[in-house]
Structures are given as structure tokens and as C-alpha cells.
C-alpha positions as semicolon CSV with decimal commas, in nm:
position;residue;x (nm);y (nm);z (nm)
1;X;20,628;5,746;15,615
2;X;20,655;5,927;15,255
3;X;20,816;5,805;14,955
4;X;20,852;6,112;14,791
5;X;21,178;6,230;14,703
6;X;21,238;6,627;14,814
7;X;21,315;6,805;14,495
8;X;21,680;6,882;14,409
9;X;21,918;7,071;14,094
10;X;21,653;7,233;13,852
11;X;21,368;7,150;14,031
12;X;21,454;7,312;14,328
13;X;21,534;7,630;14,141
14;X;21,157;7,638;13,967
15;X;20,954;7,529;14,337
16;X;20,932;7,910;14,389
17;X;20,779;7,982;14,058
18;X;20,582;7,706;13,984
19;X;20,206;7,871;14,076
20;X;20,324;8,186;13,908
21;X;20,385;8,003;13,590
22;X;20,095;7,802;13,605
23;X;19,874;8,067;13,635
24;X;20,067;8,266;13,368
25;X;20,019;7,999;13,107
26;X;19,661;8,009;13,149
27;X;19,605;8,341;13,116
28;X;19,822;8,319;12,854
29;X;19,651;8,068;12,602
30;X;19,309;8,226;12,746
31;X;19,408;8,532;12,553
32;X;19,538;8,388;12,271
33;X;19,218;8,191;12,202
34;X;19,031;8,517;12,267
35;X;19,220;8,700;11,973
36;X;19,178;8,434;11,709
37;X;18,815;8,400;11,772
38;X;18,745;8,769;11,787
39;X;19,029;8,951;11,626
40;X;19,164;8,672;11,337
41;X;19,326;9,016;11,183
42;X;19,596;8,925;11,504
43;X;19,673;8,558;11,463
44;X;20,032;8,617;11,491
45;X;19,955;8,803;11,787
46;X;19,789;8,538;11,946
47;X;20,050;8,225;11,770
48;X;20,315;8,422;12,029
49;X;20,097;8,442;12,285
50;X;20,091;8,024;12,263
51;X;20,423;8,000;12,220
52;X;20,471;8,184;12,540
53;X;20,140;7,941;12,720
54;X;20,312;7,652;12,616
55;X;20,688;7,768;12,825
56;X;20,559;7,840;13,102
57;X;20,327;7,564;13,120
58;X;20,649;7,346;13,105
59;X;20,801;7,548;13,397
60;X;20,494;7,481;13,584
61;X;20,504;7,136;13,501
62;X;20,859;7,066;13,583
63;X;20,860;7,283;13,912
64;X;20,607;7,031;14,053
65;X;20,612;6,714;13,888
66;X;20,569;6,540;14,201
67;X;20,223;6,718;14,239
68;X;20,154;6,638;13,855
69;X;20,204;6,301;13,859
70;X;20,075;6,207;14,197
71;X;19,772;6,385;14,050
72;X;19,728;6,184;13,730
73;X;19,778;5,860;13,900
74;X;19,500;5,850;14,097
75;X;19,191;5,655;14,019
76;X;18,954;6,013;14,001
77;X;19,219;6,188;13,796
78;X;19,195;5,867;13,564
79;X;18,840;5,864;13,510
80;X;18,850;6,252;13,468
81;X;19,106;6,258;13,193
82;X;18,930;5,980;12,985
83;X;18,618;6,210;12,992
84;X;18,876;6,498;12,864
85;X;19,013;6,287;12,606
86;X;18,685;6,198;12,484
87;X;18,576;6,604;12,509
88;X;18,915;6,717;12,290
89;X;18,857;6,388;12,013
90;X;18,556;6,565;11,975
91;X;18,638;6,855;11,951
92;X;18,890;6,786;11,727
93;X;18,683;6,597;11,450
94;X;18,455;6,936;11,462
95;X;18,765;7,119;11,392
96;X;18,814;6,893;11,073
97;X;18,497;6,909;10,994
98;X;18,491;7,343;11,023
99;X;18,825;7,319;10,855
100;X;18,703;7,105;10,554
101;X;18,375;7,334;10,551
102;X;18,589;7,675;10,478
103;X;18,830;7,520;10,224
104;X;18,509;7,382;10,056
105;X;18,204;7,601;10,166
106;X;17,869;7,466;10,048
107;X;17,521;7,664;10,163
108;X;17,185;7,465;10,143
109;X;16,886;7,647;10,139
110;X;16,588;7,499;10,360
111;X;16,297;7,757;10,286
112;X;16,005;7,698;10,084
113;X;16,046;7,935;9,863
114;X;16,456;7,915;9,792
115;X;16,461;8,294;9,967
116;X;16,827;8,286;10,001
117;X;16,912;8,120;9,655
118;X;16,978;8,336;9,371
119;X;16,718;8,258;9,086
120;X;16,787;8,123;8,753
121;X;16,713;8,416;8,581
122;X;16,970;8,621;8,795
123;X;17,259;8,343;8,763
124;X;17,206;8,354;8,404
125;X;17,201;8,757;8,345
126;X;17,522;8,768;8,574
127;X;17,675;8,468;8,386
128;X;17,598;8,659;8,013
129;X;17,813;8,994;8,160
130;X;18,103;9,101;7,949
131;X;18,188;9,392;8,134
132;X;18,195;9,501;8,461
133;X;17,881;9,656;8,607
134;X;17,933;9,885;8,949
135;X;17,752;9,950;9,193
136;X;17,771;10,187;9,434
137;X;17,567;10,185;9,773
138;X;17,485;10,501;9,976
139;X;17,475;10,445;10,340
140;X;17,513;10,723;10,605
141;X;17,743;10,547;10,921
142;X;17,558;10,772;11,146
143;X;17,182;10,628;11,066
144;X;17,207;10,306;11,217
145;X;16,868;10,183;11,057
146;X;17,095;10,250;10,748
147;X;17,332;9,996;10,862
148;X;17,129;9,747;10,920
149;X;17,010;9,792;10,563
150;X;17,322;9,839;10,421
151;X;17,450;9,493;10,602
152;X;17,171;9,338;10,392
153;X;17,252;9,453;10,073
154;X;17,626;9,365;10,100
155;X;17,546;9,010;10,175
156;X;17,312;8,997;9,863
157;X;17,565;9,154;9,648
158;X;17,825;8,875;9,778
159;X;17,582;8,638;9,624
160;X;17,598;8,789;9,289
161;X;17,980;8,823;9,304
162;X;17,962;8,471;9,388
163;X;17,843;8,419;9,030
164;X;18,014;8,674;8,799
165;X;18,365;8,852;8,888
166;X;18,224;9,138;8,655
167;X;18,024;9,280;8,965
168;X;18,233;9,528;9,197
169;X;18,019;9,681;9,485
170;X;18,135;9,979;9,698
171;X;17,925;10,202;9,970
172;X;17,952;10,562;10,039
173;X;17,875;10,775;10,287
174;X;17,673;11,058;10,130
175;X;17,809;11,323;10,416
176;X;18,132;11,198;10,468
177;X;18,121;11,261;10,076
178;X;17,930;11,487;9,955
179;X;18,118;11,547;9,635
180;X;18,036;11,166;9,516
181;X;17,663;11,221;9,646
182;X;17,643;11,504;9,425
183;X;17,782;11,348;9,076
184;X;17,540;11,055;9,160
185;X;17,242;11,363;9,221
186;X;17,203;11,172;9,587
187;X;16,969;11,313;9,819
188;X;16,885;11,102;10,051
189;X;17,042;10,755;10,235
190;X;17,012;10,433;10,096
191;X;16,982;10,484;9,741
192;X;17,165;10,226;9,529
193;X;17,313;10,298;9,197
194;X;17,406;10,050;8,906
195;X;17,642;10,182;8,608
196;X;17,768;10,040;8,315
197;X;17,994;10,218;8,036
198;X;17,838;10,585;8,177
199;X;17,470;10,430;8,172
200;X;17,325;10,468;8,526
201;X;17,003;10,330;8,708
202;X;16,886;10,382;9,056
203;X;16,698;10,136;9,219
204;X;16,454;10,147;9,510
205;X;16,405;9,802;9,637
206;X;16,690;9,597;9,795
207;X;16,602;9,285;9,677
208;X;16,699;9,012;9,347
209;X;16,409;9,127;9,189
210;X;16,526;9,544;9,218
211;X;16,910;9,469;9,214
212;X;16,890;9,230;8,912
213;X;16,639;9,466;8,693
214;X;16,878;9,731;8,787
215;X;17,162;9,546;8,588
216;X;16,926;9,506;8,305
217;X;16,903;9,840;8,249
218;X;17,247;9,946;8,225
219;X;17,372;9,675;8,024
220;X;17,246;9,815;7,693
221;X;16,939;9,589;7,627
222;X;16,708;9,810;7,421
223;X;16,436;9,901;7,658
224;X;16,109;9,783;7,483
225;X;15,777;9,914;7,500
226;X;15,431;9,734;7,591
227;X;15,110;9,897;7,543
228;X;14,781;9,741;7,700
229;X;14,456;9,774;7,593
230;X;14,233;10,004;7,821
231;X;13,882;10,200;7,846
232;X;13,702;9,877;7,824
233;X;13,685;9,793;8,158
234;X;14,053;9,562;8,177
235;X;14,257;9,499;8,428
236;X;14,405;9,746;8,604
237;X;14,814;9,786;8,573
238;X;14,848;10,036;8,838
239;X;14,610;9,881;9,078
240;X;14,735;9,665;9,407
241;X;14,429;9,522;9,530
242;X;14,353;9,129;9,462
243;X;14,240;9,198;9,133
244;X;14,479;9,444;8,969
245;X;14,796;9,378;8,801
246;X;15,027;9,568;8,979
247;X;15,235;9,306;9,025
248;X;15,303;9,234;8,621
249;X;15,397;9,616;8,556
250;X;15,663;9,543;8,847
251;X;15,776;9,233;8,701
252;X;15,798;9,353;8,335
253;X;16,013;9,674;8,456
254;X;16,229;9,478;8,601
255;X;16,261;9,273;8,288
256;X;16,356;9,643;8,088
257;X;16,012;9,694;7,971
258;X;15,816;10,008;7,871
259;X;15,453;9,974;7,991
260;X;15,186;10,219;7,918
261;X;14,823;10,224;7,821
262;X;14,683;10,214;7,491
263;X;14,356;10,415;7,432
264;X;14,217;10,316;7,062
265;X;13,911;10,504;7,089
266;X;14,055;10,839;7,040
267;X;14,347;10,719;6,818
268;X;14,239;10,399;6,688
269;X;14,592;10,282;6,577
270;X;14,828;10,045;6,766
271;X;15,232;10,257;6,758
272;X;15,492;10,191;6,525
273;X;15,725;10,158;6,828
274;X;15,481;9,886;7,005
275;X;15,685;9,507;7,038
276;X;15,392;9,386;7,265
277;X;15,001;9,407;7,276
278;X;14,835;9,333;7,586
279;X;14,485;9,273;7,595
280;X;14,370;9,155;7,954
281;X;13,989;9,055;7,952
282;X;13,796;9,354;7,846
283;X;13,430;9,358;7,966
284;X;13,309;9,636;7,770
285;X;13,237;9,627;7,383
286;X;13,525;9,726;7,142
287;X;13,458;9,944;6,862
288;X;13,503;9,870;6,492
289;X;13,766;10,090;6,447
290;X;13,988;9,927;6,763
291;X;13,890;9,599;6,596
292;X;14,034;9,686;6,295
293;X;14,302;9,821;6,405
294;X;14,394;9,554;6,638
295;X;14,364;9,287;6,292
296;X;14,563;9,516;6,117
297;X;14,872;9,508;6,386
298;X;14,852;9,153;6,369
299;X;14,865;9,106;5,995
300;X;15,138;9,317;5,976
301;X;15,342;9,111;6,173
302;X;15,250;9,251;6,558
303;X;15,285;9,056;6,867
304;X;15,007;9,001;7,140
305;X;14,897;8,847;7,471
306;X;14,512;8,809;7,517
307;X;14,463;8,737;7,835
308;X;14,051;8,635;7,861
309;X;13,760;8,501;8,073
310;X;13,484;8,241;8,066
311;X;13,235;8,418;7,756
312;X;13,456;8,654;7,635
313;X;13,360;8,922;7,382
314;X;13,266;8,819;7,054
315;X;13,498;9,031;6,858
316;X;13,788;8,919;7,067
317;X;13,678;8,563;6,974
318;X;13,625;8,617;6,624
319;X;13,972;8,831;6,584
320;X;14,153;8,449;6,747
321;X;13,985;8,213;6,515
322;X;14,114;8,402;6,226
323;X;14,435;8,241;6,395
324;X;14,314;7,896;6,438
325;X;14,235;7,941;6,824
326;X;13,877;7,901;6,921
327;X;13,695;7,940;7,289
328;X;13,448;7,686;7,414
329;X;13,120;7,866;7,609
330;X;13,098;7,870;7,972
331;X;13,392;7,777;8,207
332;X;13,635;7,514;8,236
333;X;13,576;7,256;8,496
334;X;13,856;6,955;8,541
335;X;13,769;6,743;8,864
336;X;14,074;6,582;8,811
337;X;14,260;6,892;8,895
338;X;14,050;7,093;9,154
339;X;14,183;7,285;9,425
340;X;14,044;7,295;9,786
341;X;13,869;7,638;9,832
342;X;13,854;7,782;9,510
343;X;13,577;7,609;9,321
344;X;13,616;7,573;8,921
345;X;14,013;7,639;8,973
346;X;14,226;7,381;8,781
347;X;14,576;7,351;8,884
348;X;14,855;7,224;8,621
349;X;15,082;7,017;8,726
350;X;15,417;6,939;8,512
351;X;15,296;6,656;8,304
352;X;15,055;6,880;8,143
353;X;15,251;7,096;7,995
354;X;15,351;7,068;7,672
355;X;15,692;7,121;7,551
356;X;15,791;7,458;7,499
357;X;16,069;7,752;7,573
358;X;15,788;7,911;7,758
359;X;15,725;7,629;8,008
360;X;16,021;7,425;8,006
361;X;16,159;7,526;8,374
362;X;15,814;7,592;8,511
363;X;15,616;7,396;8,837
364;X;15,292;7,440;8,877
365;X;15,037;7,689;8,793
366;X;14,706;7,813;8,859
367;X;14,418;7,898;8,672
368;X;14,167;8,003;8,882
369;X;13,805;7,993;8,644
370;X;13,959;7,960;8,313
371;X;13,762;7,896;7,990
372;X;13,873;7,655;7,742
373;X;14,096;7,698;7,468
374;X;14,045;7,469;7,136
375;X;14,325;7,405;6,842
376;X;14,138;7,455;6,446
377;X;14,254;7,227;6,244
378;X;14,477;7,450;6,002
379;X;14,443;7,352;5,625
380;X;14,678;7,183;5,444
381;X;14,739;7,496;5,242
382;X;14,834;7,718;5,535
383;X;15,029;7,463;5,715
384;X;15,374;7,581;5,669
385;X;15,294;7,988;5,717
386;X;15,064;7,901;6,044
387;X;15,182;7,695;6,393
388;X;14,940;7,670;6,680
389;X;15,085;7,503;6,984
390;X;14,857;7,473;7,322
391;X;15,098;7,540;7,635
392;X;14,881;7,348;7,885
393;X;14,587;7,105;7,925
394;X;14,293;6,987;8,161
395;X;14,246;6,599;8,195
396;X;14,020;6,421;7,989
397;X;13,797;6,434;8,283
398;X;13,731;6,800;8,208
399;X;13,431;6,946;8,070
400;X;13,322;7,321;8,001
401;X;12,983;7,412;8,138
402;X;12,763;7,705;8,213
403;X;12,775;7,613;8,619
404;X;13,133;7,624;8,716
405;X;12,981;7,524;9,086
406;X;12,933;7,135;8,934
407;X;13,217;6,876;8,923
408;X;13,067;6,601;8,720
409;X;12,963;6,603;8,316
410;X;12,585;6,663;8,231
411;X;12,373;6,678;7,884
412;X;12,462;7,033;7,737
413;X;12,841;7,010;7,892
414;X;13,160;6,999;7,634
415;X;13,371;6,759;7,714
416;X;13,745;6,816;7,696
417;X;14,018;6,769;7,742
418;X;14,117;7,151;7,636
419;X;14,419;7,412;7,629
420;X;14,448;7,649;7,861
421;X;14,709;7,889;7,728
422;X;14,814;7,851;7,317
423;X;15,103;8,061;7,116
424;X;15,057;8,136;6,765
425;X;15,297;8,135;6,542
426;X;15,208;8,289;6,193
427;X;15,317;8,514;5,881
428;X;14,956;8,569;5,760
429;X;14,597;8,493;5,936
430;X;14,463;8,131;5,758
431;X;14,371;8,129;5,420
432;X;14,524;8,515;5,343
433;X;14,911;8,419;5,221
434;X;15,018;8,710;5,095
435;X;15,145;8,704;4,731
436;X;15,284;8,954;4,487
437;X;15,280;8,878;4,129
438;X;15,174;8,522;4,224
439;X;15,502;8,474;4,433
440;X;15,444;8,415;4,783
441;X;15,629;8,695;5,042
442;X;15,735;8,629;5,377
443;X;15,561;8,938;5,635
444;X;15,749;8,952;5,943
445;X;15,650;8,666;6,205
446;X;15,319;8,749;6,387
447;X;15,330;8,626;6,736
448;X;15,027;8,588;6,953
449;X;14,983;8,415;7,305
450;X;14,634;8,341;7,441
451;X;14,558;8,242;7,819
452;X;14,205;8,141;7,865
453;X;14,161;8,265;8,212
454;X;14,288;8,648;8,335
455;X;14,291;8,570;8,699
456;X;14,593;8,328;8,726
457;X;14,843;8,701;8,664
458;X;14,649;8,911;8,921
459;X;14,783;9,040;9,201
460;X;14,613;8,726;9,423
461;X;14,804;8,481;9,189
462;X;15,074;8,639;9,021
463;X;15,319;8,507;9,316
464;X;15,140;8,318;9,560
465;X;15,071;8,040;9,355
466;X;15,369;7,791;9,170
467;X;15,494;7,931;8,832
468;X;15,198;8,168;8,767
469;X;15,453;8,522;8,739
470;X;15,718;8,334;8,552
471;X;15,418;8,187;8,337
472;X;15,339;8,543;8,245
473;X;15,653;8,672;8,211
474;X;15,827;8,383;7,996
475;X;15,524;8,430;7,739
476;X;15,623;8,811;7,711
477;X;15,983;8,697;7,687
478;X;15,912;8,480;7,386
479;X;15,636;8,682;7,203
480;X;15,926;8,991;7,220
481;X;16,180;8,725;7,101
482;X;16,370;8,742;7,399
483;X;16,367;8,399;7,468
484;X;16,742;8,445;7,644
485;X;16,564;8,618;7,962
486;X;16,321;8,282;7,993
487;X;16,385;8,124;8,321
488;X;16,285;8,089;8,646
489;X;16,264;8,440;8,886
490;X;16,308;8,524;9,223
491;X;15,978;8,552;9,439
492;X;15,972;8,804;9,696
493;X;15,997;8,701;10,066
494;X;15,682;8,573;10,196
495;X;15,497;8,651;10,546
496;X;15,415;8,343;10,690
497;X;15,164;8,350;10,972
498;X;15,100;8,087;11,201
499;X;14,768;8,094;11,297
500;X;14,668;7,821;11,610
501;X;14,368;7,867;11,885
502;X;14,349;7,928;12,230
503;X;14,340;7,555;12,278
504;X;14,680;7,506;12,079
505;X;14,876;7,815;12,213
506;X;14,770;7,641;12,584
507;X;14,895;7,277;12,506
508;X;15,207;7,500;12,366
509;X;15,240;7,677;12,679
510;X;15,173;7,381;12,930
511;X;15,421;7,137;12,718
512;X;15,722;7,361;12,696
513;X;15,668;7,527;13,018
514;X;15,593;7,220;13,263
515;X;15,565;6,848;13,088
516;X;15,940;6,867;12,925
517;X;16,113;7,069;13,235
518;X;15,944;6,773;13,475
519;X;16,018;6,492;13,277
520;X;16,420;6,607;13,239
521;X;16,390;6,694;13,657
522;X;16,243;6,327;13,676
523;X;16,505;6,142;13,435
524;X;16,816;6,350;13,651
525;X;16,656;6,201;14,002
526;X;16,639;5,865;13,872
527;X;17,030;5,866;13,749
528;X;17,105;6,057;14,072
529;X;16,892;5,749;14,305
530;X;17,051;5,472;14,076
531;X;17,450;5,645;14,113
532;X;17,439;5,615;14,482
């Protein structure tokens, strides 16, 4: 015999309609959740559609109560709606926790090489803007390669509004206006323009490194100009294989440099115009004339980088210790600091750096065979007109020798420790102070930076290897006197290959494809047995 009442008054009325309200609630809050995930633009769309859920799910609920509560009495129902409540208290501390996140968003980057972190050197250029710098971005909504790229650059450019509100961004379609494309002289798609104050500067890459020298260029920052020594058998600036230095040309345009070559054999004179000498390990002789005019830039207050090798040319050598820097013979060998693979290398690490504006944010670097660097000790007389300070040092367990192949001191070696990079600081060479009428004059500052080993700027080194670009870079920065622009840079994205065996890529195969799909099959058979 049932105990259940028949329904009477209001619920009688709703017993038709209670499966068509039901079913209209659902459908009802389905929708609504389906416009504020994908169209948020619509919440108040979708806040109706939940008003209108939550009515009729009351008419459904009041049409058959009987049902509803016969239904969450029972012992099944019971166990099911703990499992729910536990599901929605879940739920709802990761809605807390999502809510919490986008009042108070917070990225971490996890790669190696901080790929998605704006660099120092950006964050402080974007922090030193007074006025707004534009940039526009052409992007054809037809190409959809274009898109892709255009995606990219518009989440980059989010980073760097992220720093400085005086960076608007825009992107135009070059047919759908080809008036714009034609005051910006745009040919083709993706090109990407920075202006400042009617100063312009297209760039061709789409990453920090591009976007960032791009801003340096239309800020007003004098563009200087760097010569480097060549027809001697340097290092190549234009050259991309291991050994060139293509990669410091890039990085010093993107600083706002000027870099060409410097031929003293026909014109054996150094510009008016230079700010920076670059002399990266000649192998051929120089000339008397490009000796002398070399001195003379110096004396007269020039700036330089000589960048050498193990045994470098004597009238290189003899042009430095007229500066208080001297080179020991042979190479420098520290087996306190070797690297795996690459015999005679010395690796710095940060205690051996010595303080400086050059390396005060740098990690480690590389010198791959470098020779090593000694400090004259400068006369009391030209004390306070010259200032030699080493950069970096091997261990005392260094030694420079002949056979850069050994790791341990023999009879002929010279011990160390030694420098491996020094800056010079200086008004006049030692022991010629200028005078006039027996008055001393102040020249203007001579600044000279010497690295005792080429290789760590190449091409092979210049990125792949700690702090060797910003190394480089940071020492032009200072000898220029634009120690605001010393910092740490971006590096560009790395390929990283993972390279296993046959062996591995089986064990790979074998593990994920049949030892973890048995042992889950085995672990649900043994809760199935142990449930019945």
C-alpha cells in the first residue's frame, strides 16, 4: 500500500509541465555557460539566460517534489550527492583560485633561457621613455601565415606595454589601406614600423632584440659610429660561419651603432667622427704608418677594443704596454676552470669578476684559448692620469704555456693567476703628461678595453655560451660612455634537439605504449575484483 499523498492546489496545476520545465532549465543554464566561456562580450546575455534556468528549475522542482525527494532519500542518491558535493567544493576553490589569479595575474617563466621574459636592457629602455613611441604593424587579413605572425607580435608588444604606457601599437592592413601603406612606403606584408616625433625605423625581425633596437633608433640617441680594423686578416663582421662576427654587427645595430671597416693602409688615419676602434686579432703585420696612426688616436683621447689571441703581434703588444697592459707568451691554461670538450677553454664564473659597470649583472663567460693579460705597475708619477682595472681572472692554479693541450705546470710555464679582459682608463700613455708652459692639461679621457682571447665574441660563442654577447656589448657601452644601455639582453630563441638512440627511442616506445597502459588495466581489475 503507498504512502504517498496524490498531489493537490499548485502542484496539481504544474504535474503537466514538470518534464517540460526540467528539460527547459537545462538547456537553459547549458547555454548560458556556453556564452560566458566563449562569448564573455554577452554576459548579460547569458546572466538572463540563468535567471530564466533557475525558474523553471523551481517549476520542475515543485511539480514533482514527490519524485525529488523520494529520489534524494535513498541510500544511492546519498552516496551520489556526497561525490557531487565534493566535485562542486572543488570546483569552487579553483574558481577562487582563477578569480584571485585575474585580479592579481603573475607569469613565471620556466625556460632556460628566460625566452618569454623581457630582458633588462628592454625594461630599462622602455622605463627611460618620455614620450610615446608608435608602432604600427602591417598585416594583410587575407595571408593567414600573416596572422599567425601578426598574433606573435601583438603578444610581444603586450609585454612591452606591460612596462611603459608610452608604447601604443596598432596593425594595418596594407590593402584594405593602401593610402597608410603608401605614407609608410609599404610594399610588402609584415613590415613593422616604429616612430617617434616624425623619426621612423622599420624593422625586419619580430623579436626583443629587432623590436627593442627599433625603439632605439627613433628615440633620438645619436647614432654612433664604430670602425674596425681590417686587411690584416681579422675577423670577419659580415661573416656567419663559426668564426665570423656576424653576430656582434647585429648586436651593436641594435644598440644604434654605425659599423663599418677601417682600411689604414690606403688612408692611414683613424676619422674624426670615429667613438670606437675595434681591433679583433689581426694575423697579418701592421704597417708603421697604421701603427702610428692607431697611437696617435689614442693619445688624443680615442677609444678602443683589442680583441687578441695567444702570441699576438708585436706592435699590437708594444702599442698596450705603453698603457700599462702587458701579454704573457703562449696560452692561458687554468685547470681549475676547464670545460669538458674544449681543451685550454677557461670558463669564469661570478666570483672572478671583478667589480665593474661592465660586469656587474653578468653570469658566466667563456673564453675559449685565451692568452693572459698582466697589470704594469704604473709609477707613482702617473698614478692619478692612468687607471688599469682587470675585468676577470684565472685561479691561481693557472699557468700560461706554449702547449695549451697540458693541464698541469712544468719548468718554462708562467704561473698566474692572470686577467683575462682589462679597461684602461687614461688622459696620456705613462710617463707622457702633457704640459703647457709647465702646467699640466687635461686631454680628453682615452678609453681602451683589452680581451685576451677573440674567440669568446664569435659567432660559436657570442650567444651560446653565459654572458659572452652582453660581455662584448657592455664593454662597447662603457668605452662609448654609454654606460646607461649596460645590462643584461635578450638571447634569441634557441633550437633544442634531443638527440637519443635506437635503444632509447625503443624503451620510449615500449614504456608509453605497453608497460604504463598494462599496469593502469592491472590496478582497475584489482579495484574491480576487491569491489565485488
Amino acid at each position: 500500500m503507498s504512502n504517498a499523498t496524490p498531489p493537490n492546489g499548485l502542484r496539481a496545476s504544474l504535474g503537466g509541465y514538470t518534464a517540460i520545465a526540467g528539460v527547459v532549465a537545462l538547456i537553459a543554464a547549458v547555454i548560458a555557460g556556453a556564452i560566458f566561456v566563449l562569448l564573455p562580450a554577452l554576459a548579460d546575455t547569458a546572466r538572463l539566460l540563468l535567471g530564466v534556468a533557475l525558474l523553471f528549475f523551481v517549476v520542475f522542482v515543485v511539480g514533482a517534489f514527490d519524485e525529488v525527494r523520494s529520489a534524494l532519500l535513498a541510500r544511492q542518491t546519498k552516496s551520489g550527492t556526497n561525490a557531487v558535493l565534493m566535485v562542486l567544493a572543488f570546483a569552487a576553490v579553483l574558481g577562487v583560485v582563477n578569480f584571485l589569479a585575474a585580479q592579481y595575474p603573475k607569469r613565471i617563466d620556466m625556460t632556460a633561457s628566460q625566452q618569454f621574459t623581457l630582458s633588462q636592457h628592454t625594461q630599462n629602455i622602455l622605463r627611460g621613455l618620455t614620450q610615446p613611441v608608435n608602432v604600427i604593424g602591417f598585416f594583410g587579413r587575407s595571408n593567414p601565415q600573416a596572422g599567425a605572425v601578426q598574433e606573435q607580435v601583438e603578444s610581444l608588444l603586450k609585454e612591452y606595454q606591460n612596462i611603459s604606457g608610452q608604447l601604443n601599437y596598432r596593425f594595418v592592413d596594407p590593402v584594405e589601406s593602401p593610402e597608410v601603406a603608401r605614407q609608410y612606403q609599404i610594399q610588402t606584408d609584415g613590415v613593422i614600423v616604429f616612430e617617434q616625433s616624425g623619426r621612423r625605423q622599420q624593422v625586419a625581425g619580430i623579436d626583443e632584440q629587432a623590436f627593442t633596437g627599433g625603439i632605439l633608433k627613433v628615440i633620438g640617441l645619436e647614432r654612433l659610429k664604430v670602425y674596425v680594423l681590417t686587411g690584416h686578416g681579422e675577423r670577419d663582421l659580415t661573416a656567419r660561419d663559426e668564426q665570423g662576427y656576424g653576430l656582434v654587427a647585429q648586436a651593436l645595430d641594435a644598440e644604434n651603432y654605425e659599423v663599418n671597416p677601417l682600411n689604414l693602409t690606403t688612408n692611414p688615419q683613424v676619422p674624426a667622427e670615429t667613438r670606437l676602434l675595434i681591433i679583433a686579432s689581426p694575423k697579418n703585420p701592421l704597417l708603421d704608418p697604421e701603427v702610428r696612426a692607431i697611437d696617435e688616436y689614442l693619445i688624443k683621447g680615442g677609444k678602443a677594443m683589442f680583441l687578441l689571441d695567444p702570441n699576438p703581434l708585436p706592435e699590437i703588444a708594444g702599442l698596450l704596454t705603453k698603457w700599462g697592459v702587458r701579454v704573457a707568451p703562449g696560452q692561458a691554461v687554468d685547470p681549475a676552470a676547464t670545460v669538458p670538450n674544449l681543451p685550454g677553454g677557461v670558463l669564469v664564473q661570478r666570483e672572478r669578476y671583478l667589480p665593474s659597470p661592465i660586469t656587474q649583472y653578468l653570469d658566466l663567460t667563456l673564453f675559449p684559448g685565451p692568452a693572459g693579460l698582466g697589470v704594469d705597475a704604473i709609477p707613482e708619477s702617473d698614478r692619478d692620469h692612468v687607471v688599469v682595472q682587470p675585468l676577470a681572472f684565472t685561479t691561481g692554479q693557472s699557468f700560461a704555456t706554449a702547449d695549451a693541450s697540458r693541464t698541469s705546470f712544468q719548468d718554462g710555464d708562467v704561473r698566474g693567476p692572470f686577467a683575462l679582459a682589462v679597461t684602461v682608463q687614461a688622459d696620456q700613455p705613462i710617463g707622457q703628461r702633457p704640459s703647457r708652459g709647465g702646467q699640466a692639461v687635461e686631454a680628453l679621457p682615452t678609453r681602451i678595453a683589452v680581451f685576451g682571447d677573440s674567440d669568446f665574441a664569435s659567432n660559436r660563442f657570442f650567444y651560446s655560451v653565459g654572458s659572452n654577447g652582453d660581455l662584448f656589448v657592455n664593454t662597447v657601452n662603457w668605452l662609448t660612455a654609454q654606460e646607461a644601455l649596460i645590462s643584461i639582453r635578450s638571447v634569441p630563441p634557441e633550437f633544442r634537439r634531443l638527440v637519443i638512440t635506437q635503444a632509447q627511442m625503443n624503451l620510449i616506445t615500449v614504456s608509453s605504449g605497453v608497460v604504463w597502459p598494462g599496469l593502469l588495466l592491472v590496478a582497475a581489475g584489482v579495484v574491480g575484483w576487491r569491489r565485488r
